[in-house]
C-alpha positions as CSV (number, residue, x, y, z in Angstrom):
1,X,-28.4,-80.2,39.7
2,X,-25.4,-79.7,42.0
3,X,-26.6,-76.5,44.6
4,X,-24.1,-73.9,45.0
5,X,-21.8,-73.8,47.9
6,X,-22.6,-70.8,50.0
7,X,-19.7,-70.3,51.8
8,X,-17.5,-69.3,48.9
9,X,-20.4,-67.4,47.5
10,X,-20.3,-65.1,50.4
11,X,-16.6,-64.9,50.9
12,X,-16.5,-63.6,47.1
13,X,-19.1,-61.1,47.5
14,X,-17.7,-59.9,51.0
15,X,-14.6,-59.7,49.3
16,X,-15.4,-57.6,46.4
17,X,-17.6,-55.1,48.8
18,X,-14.7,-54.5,51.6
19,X,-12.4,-53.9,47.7
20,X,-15.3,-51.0,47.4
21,X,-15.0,-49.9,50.4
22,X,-11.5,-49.7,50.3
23,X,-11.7,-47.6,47.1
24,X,-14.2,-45.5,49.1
25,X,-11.8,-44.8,51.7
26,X,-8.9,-43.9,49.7
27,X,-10.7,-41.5,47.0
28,X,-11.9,-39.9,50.6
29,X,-8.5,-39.7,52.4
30,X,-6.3,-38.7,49.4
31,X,-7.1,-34.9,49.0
32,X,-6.7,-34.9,52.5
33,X,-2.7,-36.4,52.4
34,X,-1.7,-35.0,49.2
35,X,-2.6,-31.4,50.5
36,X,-2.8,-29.8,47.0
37,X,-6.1,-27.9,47.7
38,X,-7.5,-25.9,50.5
39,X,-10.5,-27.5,52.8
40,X,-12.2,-26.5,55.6
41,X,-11.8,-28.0,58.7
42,X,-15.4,-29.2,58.3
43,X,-14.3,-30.9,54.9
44,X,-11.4,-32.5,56.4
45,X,-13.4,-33.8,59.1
46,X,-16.1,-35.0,56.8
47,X,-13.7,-36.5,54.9
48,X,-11.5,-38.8,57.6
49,X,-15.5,-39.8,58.7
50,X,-16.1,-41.4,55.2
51,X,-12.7,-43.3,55.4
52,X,-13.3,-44.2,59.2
53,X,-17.0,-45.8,57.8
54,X,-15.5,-47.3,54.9
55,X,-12.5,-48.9,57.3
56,X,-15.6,-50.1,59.7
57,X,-17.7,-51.2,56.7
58,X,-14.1,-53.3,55.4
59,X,-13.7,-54.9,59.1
60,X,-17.5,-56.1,59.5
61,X,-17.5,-57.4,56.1
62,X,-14.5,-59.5,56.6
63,X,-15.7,-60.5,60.2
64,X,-18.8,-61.8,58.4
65,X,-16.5,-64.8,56.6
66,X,-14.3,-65.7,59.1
67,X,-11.5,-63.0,59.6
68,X,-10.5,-62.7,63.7
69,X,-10.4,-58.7,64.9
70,X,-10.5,-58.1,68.1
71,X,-13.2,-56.2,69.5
């Protein structure tokens, strides 16, 4: 039996979680651009935290299979 490669394997699943991430971040972020209903400032804040997490989540994610970021 051939084993699985594991590199690929990784960069797939990284791939599809920084793609859920991403999601994450832009179901947080759109209330927030689109301005059609009123927040509080604590909602807005909580908000652009989610997105900011979801952006840090995406960057560790692809760091973990290769991509280059500066620190």
């Amino acid at each position: 039996m051939t084993q699985s490669r594991e590199w690929p394997n990784n960069a797939r699943d990284a791939r599809d979680r920084a793609a859920e991430a991403a999601v994450e971040g832009m179901r947080a972020l759109e209330p927030l651009v689109d301005g059609m209903r009123e927040m509080t400032e604590t909602e807005k804040l909580r908000r652009a935290a989610m997105a900011l997490v979801a952006l840090q989540r995406i960057a560790r994610l692809l760091e973990s299979v290769g991509a280059c970021t500066r620190p």
